[in-house]
N, C-alpha and C positions, 0 to 999 in steps of 0.2 A: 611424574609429579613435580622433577625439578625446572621442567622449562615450563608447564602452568604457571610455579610460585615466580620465577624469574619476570613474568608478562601481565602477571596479578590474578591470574584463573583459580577461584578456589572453589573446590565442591560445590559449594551452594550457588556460588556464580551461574555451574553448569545446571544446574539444576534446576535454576529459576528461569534461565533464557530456554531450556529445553521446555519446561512446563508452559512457560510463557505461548514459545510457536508451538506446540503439541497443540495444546489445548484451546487456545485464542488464535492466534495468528494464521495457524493453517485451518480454521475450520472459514475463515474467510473465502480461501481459494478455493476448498471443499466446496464449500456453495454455491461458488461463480460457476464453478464449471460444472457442478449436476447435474444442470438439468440441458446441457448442450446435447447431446449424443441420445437420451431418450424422447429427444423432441416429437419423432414421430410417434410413439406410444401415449405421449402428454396428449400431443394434438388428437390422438385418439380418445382420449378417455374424458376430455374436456366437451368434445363434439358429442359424444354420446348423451353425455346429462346434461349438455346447458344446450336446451333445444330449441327455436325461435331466438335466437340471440346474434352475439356479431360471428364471424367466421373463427374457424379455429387457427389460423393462423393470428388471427389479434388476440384470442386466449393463451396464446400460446407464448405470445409477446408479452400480454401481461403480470407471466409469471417474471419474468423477468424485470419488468417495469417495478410494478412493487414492491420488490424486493430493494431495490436503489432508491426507490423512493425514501422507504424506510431507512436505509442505512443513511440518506444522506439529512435525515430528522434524527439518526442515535448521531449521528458525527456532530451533528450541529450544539445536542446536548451534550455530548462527551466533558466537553472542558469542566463545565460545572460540577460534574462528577465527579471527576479527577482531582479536583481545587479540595473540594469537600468531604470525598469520601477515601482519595489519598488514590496514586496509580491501581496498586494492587488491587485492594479491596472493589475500587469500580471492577476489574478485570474479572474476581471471582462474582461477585453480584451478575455479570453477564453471562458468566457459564448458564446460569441459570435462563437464562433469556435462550440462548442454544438450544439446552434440553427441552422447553417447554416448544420452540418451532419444532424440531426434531419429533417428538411425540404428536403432535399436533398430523403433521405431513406425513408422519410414516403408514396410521389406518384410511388414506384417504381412497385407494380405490377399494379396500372392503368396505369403506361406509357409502360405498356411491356418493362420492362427495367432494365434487372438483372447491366448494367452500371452504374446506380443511386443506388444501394445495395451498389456495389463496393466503388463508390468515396465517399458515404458518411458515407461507415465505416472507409477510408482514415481519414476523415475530425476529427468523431467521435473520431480514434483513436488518432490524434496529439492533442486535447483533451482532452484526457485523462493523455497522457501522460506527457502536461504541468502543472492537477492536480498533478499527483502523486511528481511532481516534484517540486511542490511550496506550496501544501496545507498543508501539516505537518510540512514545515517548519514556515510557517505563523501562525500557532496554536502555536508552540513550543515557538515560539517569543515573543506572545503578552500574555502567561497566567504567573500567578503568580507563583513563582517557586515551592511552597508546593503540586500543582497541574498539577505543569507542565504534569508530566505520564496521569494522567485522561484525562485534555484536550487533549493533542495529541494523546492519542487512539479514543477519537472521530472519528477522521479519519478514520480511520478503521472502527469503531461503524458505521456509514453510509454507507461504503464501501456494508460489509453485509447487512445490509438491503436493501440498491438497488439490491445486488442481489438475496434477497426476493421476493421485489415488480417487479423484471420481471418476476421471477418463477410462483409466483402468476396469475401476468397481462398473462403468455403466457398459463395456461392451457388449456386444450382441451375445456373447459367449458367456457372460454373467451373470448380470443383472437386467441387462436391458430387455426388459420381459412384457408383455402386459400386463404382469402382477404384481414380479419384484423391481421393477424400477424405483416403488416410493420406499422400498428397503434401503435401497442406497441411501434415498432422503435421512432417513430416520437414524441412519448410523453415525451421520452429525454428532448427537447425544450421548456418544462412548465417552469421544476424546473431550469432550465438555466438563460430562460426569468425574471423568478422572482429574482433569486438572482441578474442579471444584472442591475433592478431596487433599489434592498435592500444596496448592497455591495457600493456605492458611501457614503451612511451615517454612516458604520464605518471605524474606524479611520485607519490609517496606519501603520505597526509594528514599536513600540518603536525608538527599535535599530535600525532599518531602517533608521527611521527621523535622527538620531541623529550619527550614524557613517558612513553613507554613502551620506546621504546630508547635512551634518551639522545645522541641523534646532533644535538648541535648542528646542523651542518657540515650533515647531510643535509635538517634543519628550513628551515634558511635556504636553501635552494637552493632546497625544493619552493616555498615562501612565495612568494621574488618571483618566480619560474616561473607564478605564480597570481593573483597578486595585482598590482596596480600602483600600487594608489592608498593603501595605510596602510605604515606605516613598520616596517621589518623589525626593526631592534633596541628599536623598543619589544613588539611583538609576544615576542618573545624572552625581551627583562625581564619581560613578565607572565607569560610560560607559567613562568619560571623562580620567581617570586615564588608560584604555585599549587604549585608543585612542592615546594617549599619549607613550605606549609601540609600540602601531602599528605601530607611526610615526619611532620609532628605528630601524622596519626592513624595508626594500626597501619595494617598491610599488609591492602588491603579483598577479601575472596576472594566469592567467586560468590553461594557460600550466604549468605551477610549482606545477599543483597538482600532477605532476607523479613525481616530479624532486627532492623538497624538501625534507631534510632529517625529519625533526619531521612531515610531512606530512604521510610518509610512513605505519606506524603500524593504525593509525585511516583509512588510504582508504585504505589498502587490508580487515580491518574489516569490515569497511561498504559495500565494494563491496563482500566481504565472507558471509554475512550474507543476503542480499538479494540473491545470486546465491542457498543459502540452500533454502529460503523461497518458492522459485520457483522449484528446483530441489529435492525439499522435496517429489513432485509430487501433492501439490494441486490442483495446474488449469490441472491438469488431472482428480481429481476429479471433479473439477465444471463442466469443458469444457465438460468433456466425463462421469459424474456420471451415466447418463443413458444406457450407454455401459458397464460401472461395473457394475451395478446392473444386467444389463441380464446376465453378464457373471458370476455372483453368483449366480444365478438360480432363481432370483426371476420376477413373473409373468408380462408381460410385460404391462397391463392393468394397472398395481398397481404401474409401474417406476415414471411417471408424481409426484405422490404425495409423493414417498418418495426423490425423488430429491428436493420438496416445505419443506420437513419436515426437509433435512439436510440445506438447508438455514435460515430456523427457528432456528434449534440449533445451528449454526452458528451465529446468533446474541445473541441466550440466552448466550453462553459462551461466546464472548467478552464482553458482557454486565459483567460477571463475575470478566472477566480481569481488566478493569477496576480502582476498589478501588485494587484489587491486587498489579496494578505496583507502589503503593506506600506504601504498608506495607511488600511484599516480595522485594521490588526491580525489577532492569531488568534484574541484572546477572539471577537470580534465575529463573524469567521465561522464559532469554531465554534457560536455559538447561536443567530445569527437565521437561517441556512438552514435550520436544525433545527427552527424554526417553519411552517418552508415543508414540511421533511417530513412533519411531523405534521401539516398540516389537509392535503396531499395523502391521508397516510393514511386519513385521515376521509372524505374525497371517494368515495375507489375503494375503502371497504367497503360505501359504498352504492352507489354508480355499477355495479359490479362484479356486487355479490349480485342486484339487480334486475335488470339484463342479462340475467344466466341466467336467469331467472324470467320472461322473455319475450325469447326467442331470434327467436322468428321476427315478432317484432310489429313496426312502427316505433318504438317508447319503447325496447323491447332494440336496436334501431340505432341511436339517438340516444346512449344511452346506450354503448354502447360504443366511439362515438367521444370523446364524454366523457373515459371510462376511458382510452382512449390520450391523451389531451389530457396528464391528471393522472399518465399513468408518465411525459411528456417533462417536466413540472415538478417532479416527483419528483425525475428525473436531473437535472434544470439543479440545485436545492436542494442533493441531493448531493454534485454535481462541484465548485462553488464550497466547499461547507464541510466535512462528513464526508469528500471525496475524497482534499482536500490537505491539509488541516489533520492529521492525525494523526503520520501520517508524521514530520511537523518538529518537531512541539513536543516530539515524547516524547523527540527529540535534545536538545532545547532544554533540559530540564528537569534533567539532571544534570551534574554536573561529570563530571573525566575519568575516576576511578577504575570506577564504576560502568556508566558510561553504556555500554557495549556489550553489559553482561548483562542490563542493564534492557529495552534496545532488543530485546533477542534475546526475554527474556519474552515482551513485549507482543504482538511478533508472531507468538510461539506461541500467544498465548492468542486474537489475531485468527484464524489458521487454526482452532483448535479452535472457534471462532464460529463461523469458516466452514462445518465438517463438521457441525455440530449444524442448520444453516439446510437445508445439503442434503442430510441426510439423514432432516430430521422434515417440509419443506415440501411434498413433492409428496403425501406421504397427508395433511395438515394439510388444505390447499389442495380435496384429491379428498373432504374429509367434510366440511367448512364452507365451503369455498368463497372467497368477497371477505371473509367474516369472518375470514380471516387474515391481512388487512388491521392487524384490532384485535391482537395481539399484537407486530408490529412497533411500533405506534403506543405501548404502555405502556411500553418499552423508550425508544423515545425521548423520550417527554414524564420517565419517573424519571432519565433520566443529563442531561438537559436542566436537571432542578432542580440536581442535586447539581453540574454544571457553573457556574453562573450563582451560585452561592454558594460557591465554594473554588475555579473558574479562572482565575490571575492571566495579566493577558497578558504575555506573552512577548516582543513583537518588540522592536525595539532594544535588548535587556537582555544583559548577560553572562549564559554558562550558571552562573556561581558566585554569581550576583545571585537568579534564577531558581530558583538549589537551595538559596540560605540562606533566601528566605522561604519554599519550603515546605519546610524542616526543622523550624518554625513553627507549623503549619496554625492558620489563621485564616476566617471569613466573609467574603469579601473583595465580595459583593453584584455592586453595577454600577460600582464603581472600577475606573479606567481606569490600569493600572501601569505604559505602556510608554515609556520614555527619549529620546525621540523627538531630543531637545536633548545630543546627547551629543558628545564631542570629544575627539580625538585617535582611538587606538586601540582599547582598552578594551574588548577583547572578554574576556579574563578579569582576575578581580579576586583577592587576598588576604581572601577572607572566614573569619571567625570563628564557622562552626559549631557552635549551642549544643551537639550531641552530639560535641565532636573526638576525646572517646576510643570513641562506640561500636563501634570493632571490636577492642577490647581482649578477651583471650581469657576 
């Protein structure tokens, strides 16, 4: 308990980030990865009742499509949510959104009813996408700032292991049944249910209470409920001292996040950095791993486990990441993993295309062990920097008035990544083959330059530190900007924004 109090970890702290990824955050990953592994049973049970219609692999695809659809229509509404109905409270109001997909999908092959798949991936995915849109912001909010990078990869840290725990729940040896496959679906609705009971008893973000409903009274309670280690009335003097600069610029409304001049350089970053994390080609690994792997040549009996084994190491290496985002920082990891992704990339457009080009030879066996060598280094590259990294900085990056329509943006425009990945990869993939390889690879070497030349790091900085230099934008190269030496409290500042009156009408 005495190295918790020394680093500011208090009970409720744990409580709230576990409830948090228990219940919201990892039923994300839960989802993603469901319905990977029971595809051929999907595609069975969709072909049976929808008869005279398109083929079962485009049903099969649409469960997937839908679902991003949705989520990138909750991300887009999140912000408003969050503004109005305060972090929390949006996050428990979603539980509810969980349970009702969950119940919906779970009777669908007793009811002969590939329509209950459908609407309750609908459900599932707006869902999702009001996690992804409010849960890293509400971690970001409420942990103390020496930890702030840990806590909010939590996020993430659940994210993967939900998409462990369906890998696992859907093997052939499971669930993956013609029966119970929609069991797996429907067990979504446990870890919902429970959070929906847990999340009422912790407290409300901070800054939340205190700069958007003006509740003293209820600021200071959630504070040191959360915190142990930084001092609650200077905490208070700064939120009040922002509050105080806020009142000097006009009242900042949604639409001005495209319009504002110091707005500019933080949302083409945030929305730049989630369009990589997606167009990097991940959820072409997760969505379609078991399609690269046959098409590396490896045995088809053996795909099921090594698709369990790259979600495995997908959580060992965020687990990694981790204590990382605060001894390298965030610049650092978002750019040198990204090195790792791209000569991965490079690796398995050759590795890959030649495989198929000798399937039954020994060089197409060598080689597409190879190719799985280079997806688990792929995934380790990932997990460490694209995985956890986005999530926090695009918190990081604004002050208070903004930051939950920004955050909502970004991750609209991450899912709309998402639906553009799956739904041009698998004919991309089925006409060129490991050369689609090369199209993730130009995506991450062009946001790779523009990152390394305008992404200042982030960690130990205030978010009004963070948002007054890029209301700025400058070349900021391989300068190292993070405050490492800092003391007392000092998580927000009175800064003087060269634009103060941009939301003047």
């Amino acid at each position: 308990m005495g190295v918790c109090s020394n680093v500011g970890i208090t009970p409720m702290l744990i409580l709230t980030v576990f409830i948090t990824a228990f219940g919201s955050s990892g039923l994300v990953g839960y989802d993603t990865g469901i319905m990977n592994l029971p595809g051929g049973n999907i595609k069975s049970f969709t072909g049976k009742y929808v008869s005279g219609g398109p083929g079962t692999d485009f049903m099969y695809a649409l469960v997937s499509a839908i679902f991003v659809v949705a989520g990138a229509i909750g991300s887009f509404s999140s912000g408003v949510m969050a503004e109005k109905l305060g972090r929390r409270n949006t996050l428990l109001m979603n539980n509810a959104f969980a349970i009702i997909g969950a119940v919906i999908t779970g009777p669908c092959v007793l009811a002969k009813s590939p329509a209950l798949l459908y609407v309750g991936r609908v459900v599932s995915g707006f869902n999702a996408g009001i996690t992804l849109g409010v849960a890293s912001l509400y971690l970001t909010e409420i942990s103390p700032r020496d930890i702030r990078g840990a806590v909010g990869a939590c996020h993430q840290l659940a994210l993967t292991l939900g998409i462990l725990i369906a890998y696992i729940l859907t093997l052939d040896a499971i669930l993956n049944t013609e029966t119970l496959w929609p069991l797996a679906v429907g067990l979504a609705g446990v870890p919902a249910a429970i959070s929906m009971f847990v999340l009422p008893f912790c407290p409300e973000s901070p800054r939340f209470l205190f700069m958007n409903k003006g509740n003293e009274h209820g600021a200071r309670k959630a504070f040191v409920k959360l915190n142990s280690k930084e001092d609650v009335d200077t905490f208070i003097e700064e939120l009040r001292e922002e509050m105080e600069a806020a009142k000097r610029r006009s009242k900042f409304k949604c639409g001005q996040i495209f319009t504002a001049k110091d707005l500019r350089m933080p949302v083409l970053l945030a929305c730049l950095i989630q369009i990589q994390q997606q167009l990097s080609g991940i959820n072409a690994v997760i969505a379609y791993s078991s399609t690269m792997l046959e098409t590396a040549g490896l045995d088809k009996s053996q795909i099921q486990y090594c698709v369990v084994g790259i979600g495995a190491f997908n959580v060992v290496m965020t687990i990694i990441a981790l204590p990382l985002l605060e001894r390298a920082g965030r610049r650092q990891l978002l750019l040198w993993p990204s090195v790792v992704l791209a000569l991965s990339l490079l690796v398995l457009t050759i590795t890959v295309t030649i495989a198929k080009q000798n399937e039954n030879q020994p060089i197409g066996r060598t080689l597409g062990i190879v190719s799985t060598v280079f997806i688990f280094i792929y995934i380790g590259g990932f997990a460490v920097g694209l995985g956890t990294i986005p999530g926090l900085v695009v918190s990081e990056m604004f002050r208070q008035e903004p930051r939950a329509a920004a955050y909502a943006l970004s991750q609209g425009i991450q899912w709309l990544s998402n639906l553009l990945v799956l739904i041009s990869y698998p004919d991309i993939n089925a006409a060129i083959g490991g050369y689609s390889f090369l199209i993730f690879l130009v995506v991450v070497v062009a946001c790779w330059v523009v990152f390394f030349l305008y992404f200042p790091e982030t960690k130990n900085r205030t978010f009004d530190d963070v948002a007054e230099e890029l209301a700025t934008p400058h070349v900021v190269l391989g300068k190292h900007y993070a405050k490492a030496e800092s003391t007392g409290m000092q998580i927000f500042t009175n800064s003087n924004f060269p634009y103060e009156n941009q939301y003047d009408a």
